[in-house]
C-alpha positions in Angstrom: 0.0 0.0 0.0 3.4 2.4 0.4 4.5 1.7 -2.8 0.8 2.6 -4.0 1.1 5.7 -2.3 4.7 6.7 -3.0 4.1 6.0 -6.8 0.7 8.3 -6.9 2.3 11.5 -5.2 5.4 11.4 -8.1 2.7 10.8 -11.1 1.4 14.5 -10.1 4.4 15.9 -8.9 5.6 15.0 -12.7 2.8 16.2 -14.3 3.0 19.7 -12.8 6.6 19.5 -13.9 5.5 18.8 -17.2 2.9 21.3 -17.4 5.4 24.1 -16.6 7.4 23.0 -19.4 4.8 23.1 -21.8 4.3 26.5 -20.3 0.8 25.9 -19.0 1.2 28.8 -16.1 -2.7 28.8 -14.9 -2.8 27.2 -11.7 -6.5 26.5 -11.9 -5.7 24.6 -14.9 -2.8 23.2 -14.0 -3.3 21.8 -10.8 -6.6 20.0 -11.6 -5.2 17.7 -14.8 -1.8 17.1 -12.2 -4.5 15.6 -9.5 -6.6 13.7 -12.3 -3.2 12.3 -13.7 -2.1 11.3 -10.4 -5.9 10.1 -9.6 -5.4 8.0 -12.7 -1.9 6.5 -11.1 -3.4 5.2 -8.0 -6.0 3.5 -9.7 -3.4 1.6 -12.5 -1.2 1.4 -9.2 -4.1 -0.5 -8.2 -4.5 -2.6 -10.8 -1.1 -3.7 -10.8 -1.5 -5.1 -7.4 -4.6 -6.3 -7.8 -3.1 -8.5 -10.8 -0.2 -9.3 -8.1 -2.7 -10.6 -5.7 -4.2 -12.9 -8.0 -1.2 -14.0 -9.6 -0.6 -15.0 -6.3 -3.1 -16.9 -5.0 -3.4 -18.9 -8.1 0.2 -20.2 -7.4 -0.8 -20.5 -3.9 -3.9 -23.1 -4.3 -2.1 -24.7 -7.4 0.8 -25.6 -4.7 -1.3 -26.8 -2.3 -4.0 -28.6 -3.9 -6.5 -29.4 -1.3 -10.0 -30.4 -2.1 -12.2 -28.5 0.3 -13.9 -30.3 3.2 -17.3 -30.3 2.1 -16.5 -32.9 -0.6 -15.3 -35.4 2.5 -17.9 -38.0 2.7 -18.0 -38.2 7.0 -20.7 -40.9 8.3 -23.8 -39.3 10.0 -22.2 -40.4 13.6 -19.5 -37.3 13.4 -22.0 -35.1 13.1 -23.3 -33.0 16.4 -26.4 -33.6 17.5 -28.7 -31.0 18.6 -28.7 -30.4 22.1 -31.6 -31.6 24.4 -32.2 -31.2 28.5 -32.3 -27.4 30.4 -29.6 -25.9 26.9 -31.9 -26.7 24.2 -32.8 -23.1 24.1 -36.2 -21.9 21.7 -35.9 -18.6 24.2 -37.5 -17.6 27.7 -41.4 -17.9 28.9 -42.9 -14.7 30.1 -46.1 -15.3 31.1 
């Protein structure tokens, strides 16, 4: 998220730069296209790590390879049974 960050504040700081070379001198002008171009950054900065991320975790679960547990077949004996006696719950009686 730095690296996000550090890469957006350079994008406008550039543009401004640029903009001054071009001799584009009215701020109102020129300060508005240096934050959209540095709005722009972040969100290809984004991207990028987005892709990252995914990249990723598609190595990640191709290393590992583990079926998830709902396709274990378990016998109907491991499963909990619903409680019964004074914690059964179904809530309070009021009257």
């Amino acid at each position: 998220m730095f690296l996000i960050l550090a890469g957006t504040f350079p994008a406008g700081l550039i543009t401004i730069r640029s903009l001054l070379i071009v001799d584009v001198r009215y701020m109102p002008v020129r300060c508005p296209l240096a934050v959209i171009a540095a709005y722009f950054a972040f969100f290809g900065y984004v991207g990028l790590w987005l892709v990252y991320i995914d990249r990723s975790r598609k190595d990640r679960d191709s290393f590992l390879d583990i079926e998830p547990l709902s396709s274990i077949d378990t016998p109907a004996d491991c499963m909990p049974h619903p409680l019964t006696g004074p914690f059964a719950g179904g809530g309070g009686d009021f009257s």
